[in-house]
Every structure is written in C-alpha cells, then in structure tokens.
C-alpha positions in Angstrom: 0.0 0.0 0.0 1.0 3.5 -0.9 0.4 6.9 0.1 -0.9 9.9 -2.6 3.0 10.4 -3.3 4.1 7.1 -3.4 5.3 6.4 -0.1 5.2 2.5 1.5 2.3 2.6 4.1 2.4 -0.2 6.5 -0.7 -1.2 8.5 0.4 -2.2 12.3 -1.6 -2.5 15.7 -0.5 -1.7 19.5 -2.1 -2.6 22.2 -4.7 -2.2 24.3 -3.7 0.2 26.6 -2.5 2.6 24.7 -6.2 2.8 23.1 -8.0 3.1 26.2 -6.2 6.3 26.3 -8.1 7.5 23.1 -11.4 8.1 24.8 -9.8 9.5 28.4 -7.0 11.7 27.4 -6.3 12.3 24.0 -3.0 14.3 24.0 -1.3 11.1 26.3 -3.3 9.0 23.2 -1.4 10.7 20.5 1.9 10.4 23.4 2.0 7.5 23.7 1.1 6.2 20.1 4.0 8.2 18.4 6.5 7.4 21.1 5.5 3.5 20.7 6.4 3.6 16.9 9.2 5.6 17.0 10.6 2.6 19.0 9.5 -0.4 17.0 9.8 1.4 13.9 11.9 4.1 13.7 11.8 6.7 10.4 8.3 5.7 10.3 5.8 8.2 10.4 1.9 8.2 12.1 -0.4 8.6 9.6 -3.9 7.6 10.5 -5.5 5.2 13.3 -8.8 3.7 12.8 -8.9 0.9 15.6 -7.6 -1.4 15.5 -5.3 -0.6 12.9 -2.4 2.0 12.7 -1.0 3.4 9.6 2.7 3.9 9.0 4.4 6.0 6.3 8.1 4.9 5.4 10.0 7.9 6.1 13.0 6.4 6.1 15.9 7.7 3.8 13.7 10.6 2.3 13.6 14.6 2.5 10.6 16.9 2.9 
C-alpha cells in the first residue's frame, strides 16, 4: 500500500492500553502512540489510526 506520493504505508496494531487512552485523554493518546512507533519502527511516520489498525508512512531515507 502506498500513500498519494508514493510512499510505503504499512498497517500495524499496538495494544490495548494505549487505546484506552483514546477516549480518556487524548493528547497522552497521541503520546503514547507516536512514542510507541518511533521505537518499533523508527523513520516511520503516524499517519492515520482507525482501531484497530495503525497506519505507518516509510520515512525512512527521504527529505521533505
């Protein structure tokens, strides 16, 4: 799967309690999502989440 300018997406899930944080606190939500990619998958980027599915743009290697 791509994105509109041809970058690799990758789909990817996390776990539970990180998404309990999307309906109590937002902000710690979006926290704790970016920090838990940038771990497993570093140069990847957050694009979308639509539980429970998490969509990853290859950064990787490429400038804005």
């Amino acid at each position: 799967m791509e994105d509109l300018a041809g970058q690799p997406i990758l789909r990817s899930m996390m776990g539970e309690r990180i998404w309990k944080l999307f309906d109590t606190d937002k902000a710690a939500f979006q926290r704790e999502t970016i920090a838990y990619f940038a771990r497993g998958y570093p140069g990847w980027t957050v694009v979308r989440v639509k539980y429970p599915n998490v969509f990853l743009r290859d950064d990787r290697g490429h400038k804005a």
